[in-house]
PyMOL CGO cylinders between C-alpha atoms (Angstrom):
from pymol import cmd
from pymol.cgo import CYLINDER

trace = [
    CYLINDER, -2.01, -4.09, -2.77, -4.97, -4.68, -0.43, 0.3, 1, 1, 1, 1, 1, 1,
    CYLINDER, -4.97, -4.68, -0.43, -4.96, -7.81, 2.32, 0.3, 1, 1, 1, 1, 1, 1,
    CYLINDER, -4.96, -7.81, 2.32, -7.46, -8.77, 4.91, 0.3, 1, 1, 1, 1, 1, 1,
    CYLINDER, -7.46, -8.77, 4.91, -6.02, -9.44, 7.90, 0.3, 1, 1, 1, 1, 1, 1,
    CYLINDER, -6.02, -9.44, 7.90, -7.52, -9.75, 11.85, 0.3, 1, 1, 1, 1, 1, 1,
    CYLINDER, -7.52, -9.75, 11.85, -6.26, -7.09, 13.80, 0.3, 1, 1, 1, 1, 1, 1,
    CYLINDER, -6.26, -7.09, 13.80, -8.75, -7.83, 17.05, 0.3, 1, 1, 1, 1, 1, 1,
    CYLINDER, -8.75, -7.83, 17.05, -6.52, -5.88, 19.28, 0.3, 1, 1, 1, 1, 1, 1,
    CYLINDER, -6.52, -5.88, 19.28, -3.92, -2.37, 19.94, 0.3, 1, 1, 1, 1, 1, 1,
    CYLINDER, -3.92, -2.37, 19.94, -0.89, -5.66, 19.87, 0.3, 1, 1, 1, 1, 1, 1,
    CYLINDER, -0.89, -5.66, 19.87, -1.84, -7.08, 16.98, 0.3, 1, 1, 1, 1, 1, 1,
    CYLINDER, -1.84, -7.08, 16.98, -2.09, -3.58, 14.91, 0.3, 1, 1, 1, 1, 1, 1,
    CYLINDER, -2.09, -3.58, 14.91, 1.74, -2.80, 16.71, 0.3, 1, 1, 1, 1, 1, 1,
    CYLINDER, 1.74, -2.80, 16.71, 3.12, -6.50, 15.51, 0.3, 1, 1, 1, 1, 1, 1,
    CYLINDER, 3.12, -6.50, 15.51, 1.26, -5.43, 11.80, 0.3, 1, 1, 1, 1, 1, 1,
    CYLINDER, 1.26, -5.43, 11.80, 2.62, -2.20, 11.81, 0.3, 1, 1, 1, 1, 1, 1,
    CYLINDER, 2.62, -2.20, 11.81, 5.88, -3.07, 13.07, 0.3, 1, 1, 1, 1, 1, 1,
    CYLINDER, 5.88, -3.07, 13.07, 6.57, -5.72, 10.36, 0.3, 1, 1, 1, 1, 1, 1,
    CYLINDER, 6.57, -5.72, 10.36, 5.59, -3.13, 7.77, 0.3, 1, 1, 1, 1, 1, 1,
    CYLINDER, 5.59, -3.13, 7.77, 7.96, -0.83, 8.93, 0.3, 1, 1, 1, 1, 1, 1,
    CYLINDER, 7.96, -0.83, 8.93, 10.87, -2.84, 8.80, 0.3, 1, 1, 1, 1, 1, 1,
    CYLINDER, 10.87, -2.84, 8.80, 10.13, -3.71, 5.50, 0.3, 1, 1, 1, 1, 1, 1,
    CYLINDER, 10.13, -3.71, 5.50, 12.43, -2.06, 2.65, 0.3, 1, 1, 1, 1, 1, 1,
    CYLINDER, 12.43, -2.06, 2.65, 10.56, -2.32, -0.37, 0.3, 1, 1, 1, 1, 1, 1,
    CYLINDER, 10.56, -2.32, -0.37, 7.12, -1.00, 0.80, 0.3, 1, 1, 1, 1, 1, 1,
    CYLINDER, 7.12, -1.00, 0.80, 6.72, 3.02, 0.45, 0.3, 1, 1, 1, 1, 1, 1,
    CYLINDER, 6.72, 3.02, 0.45, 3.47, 3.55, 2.37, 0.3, 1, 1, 1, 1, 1, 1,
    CYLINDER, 3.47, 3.55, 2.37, 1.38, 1.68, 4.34, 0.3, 1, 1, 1, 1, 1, 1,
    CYLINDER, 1.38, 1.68, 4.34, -2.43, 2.15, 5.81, 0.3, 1, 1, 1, 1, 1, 1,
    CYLINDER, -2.43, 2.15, 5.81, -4.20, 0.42, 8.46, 0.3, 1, 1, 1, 1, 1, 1,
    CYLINDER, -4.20, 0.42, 8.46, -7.40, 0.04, 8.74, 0.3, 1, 1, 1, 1, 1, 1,
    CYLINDER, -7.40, 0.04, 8.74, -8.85, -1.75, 12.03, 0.3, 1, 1, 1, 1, 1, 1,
    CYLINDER, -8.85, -1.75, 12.03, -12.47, -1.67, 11.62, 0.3, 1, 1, 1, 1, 1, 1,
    CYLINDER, -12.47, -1.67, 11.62, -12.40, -3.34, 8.17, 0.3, 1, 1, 1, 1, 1, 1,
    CYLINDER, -12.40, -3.34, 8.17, -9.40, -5.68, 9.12, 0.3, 1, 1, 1, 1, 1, 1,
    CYLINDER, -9.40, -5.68, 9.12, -7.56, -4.54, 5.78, 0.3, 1, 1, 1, 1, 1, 1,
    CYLINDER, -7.56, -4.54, 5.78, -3.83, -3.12, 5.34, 0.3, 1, 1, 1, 1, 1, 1,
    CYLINDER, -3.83, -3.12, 5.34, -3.02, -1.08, 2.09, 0.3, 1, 1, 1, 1, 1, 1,
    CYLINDER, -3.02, -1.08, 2.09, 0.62, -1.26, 1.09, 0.3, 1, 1, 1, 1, 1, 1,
    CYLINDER, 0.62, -1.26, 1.09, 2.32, 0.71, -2.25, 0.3, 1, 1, 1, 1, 1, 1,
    CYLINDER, 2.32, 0.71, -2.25, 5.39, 0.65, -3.37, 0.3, 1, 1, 1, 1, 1, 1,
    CYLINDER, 5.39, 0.65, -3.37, 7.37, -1.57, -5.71, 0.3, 1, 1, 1, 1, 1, 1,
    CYLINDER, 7.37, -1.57, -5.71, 7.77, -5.14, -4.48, 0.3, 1, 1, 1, 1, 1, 1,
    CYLINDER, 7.77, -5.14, -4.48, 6.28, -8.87, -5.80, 0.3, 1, 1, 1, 1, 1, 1,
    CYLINDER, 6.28, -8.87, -5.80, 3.02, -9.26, -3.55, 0.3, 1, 1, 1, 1, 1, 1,
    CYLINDER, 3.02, -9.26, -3.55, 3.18, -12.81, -2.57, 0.3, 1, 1, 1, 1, 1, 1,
    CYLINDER, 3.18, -12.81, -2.57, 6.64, -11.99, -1.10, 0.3, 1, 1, 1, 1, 1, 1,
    CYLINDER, 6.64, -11.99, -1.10, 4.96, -9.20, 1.14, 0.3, 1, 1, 1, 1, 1, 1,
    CYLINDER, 4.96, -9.20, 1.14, 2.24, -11.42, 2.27, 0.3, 1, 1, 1, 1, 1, 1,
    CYLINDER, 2.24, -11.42, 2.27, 4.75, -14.22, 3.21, 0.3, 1, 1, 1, 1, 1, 1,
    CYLINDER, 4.75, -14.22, 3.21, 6.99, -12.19, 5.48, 0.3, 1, 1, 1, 1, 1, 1,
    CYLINDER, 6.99, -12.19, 5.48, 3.67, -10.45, 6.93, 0.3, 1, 1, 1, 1, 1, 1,
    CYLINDER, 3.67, -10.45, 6.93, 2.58, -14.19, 7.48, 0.3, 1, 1, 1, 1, 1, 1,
    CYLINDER, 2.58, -14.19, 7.48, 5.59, -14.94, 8.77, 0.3, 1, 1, 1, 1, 1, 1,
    CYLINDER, 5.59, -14.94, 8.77, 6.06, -11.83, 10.86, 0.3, 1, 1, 1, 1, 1, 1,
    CYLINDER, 6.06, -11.83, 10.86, 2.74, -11.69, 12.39, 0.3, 1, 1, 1, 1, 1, 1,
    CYLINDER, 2.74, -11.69, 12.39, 1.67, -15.47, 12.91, 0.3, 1, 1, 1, 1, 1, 1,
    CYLINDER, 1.67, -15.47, 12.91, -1.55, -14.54, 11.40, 0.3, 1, 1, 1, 1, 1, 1,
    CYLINDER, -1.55, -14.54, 11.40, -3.47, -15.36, 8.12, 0.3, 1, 1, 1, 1, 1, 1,
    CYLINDER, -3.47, -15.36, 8.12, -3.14, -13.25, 5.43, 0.3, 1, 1, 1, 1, 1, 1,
    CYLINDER, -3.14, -13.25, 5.43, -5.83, -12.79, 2.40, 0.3, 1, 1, 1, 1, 1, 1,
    CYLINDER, -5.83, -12.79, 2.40, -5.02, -10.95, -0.58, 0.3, 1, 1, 1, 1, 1, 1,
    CYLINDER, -5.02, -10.95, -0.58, -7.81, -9.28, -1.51, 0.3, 1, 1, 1, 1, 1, 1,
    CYLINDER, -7.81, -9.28, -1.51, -7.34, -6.51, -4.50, 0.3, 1, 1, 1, 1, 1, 1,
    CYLINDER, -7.34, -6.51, -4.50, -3.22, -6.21, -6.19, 0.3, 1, 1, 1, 1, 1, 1,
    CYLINDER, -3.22, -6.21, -6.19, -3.23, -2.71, -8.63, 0.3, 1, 1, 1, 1, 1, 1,
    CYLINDER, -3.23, -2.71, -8.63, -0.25, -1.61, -10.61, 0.3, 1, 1, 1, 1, 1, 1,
    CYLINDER, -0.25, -1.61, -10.61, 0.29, 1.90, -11.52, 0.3, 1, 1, 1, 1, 1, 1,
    CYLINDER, 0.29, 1.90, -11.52, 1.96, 3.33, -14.54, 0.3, 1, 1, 1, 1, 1, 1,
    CYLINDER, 1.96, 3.33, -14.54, 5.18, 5.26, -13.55, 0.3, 1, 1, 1, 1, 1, 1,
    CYLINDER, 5.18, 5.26, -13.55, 5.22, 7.06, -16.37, 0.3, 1, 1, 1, 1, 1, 1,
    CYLINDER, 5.22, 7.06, -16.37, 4.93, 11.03, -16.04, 0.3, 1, 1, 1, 1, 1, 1,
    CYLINDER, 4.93, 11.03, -16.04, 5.27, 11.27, -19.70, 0.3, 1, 1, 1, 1, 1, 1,
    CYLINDER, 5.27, 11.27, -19.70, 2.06, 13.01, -20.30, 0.3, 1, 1, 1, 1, 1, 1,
    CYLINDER, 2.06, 13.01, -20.30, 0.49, 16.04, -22.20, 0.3, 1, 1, 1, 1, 1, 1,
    CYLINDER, 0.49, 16.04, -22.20, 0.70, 19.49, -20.52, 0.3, 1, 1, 1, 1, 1, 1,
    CYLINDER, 0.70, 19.49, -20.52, -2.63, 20.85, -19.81, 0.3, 1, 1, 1, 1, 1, 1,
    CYLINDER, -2.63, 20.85, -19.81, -4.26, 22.90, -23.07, 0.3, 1, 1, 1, 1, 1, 1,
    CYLINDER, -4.26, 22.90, -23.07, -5.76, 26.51, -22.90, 0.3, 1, 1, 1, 1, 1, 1,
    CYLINDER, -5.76, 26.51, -22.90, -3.68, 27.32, -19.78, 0.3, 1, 1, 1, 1, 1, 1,
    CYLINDER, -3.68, 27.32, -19.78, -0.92, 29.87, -21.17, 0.3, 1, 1, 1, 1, 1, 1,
    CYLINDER, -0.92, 29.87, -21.17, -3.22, 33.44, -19.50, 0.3, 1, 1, 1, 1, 1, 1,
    CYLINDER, -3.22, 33.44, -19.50, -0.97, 35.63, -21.70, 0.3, 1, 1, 1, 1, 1, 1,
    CYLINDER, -0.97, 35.63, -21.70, -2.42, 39.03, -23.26, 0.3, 1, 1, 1, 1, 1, 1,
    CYLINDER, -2.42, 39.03, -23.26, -4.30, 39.09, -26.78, 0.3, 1, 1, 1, 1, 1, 1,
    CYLINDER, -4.30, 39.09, -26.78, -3.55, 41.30, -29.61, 0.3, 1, 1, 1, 1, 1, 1,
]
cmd.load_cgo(trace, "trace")
């Protein structure tokens, strides 16, 4: 999940990051300050995540992009790899 937030200064990307941290569901997090956006992945409902960063932070929060990924590792094994001898 992608939000916009303001982060116009080093306190408010500590108070941003700080509230991420403490939260349990989220797996990763990324910051970015010049494009006032934070990245978070892991498994949790998104409006939840933007209400306690709301709440957290006392600042707006946008959500701009939410993607879900497949966890499923249940794919083919890569053809044409074996490298054994010929007869």
């Amino acid at each position: 999940m992608t939000v916009r937030m303001n982060i116009d200064c080093n306190g408010c990307y500590q108070r941003i990051r700080r509230a991420l941290l403490n939260m349990q569901d989220l797996e990763s997090h990324l910051i970015d300050r010049k494009q006032h956006r934070v990245s978070v992945c892991g498994e949790f409902v998104p409006q939840d995540v933007a209400i306690k960063l709301r709440k957290r932070t006392n600042r707006r929060v946008e959500i701009l992009e939410i993607k879900e990924v497949d966890a499923g590792g249940g794919g083919d094994p890569p053809a044409g790899g074996g490298g054994g001898q010929q007869p």
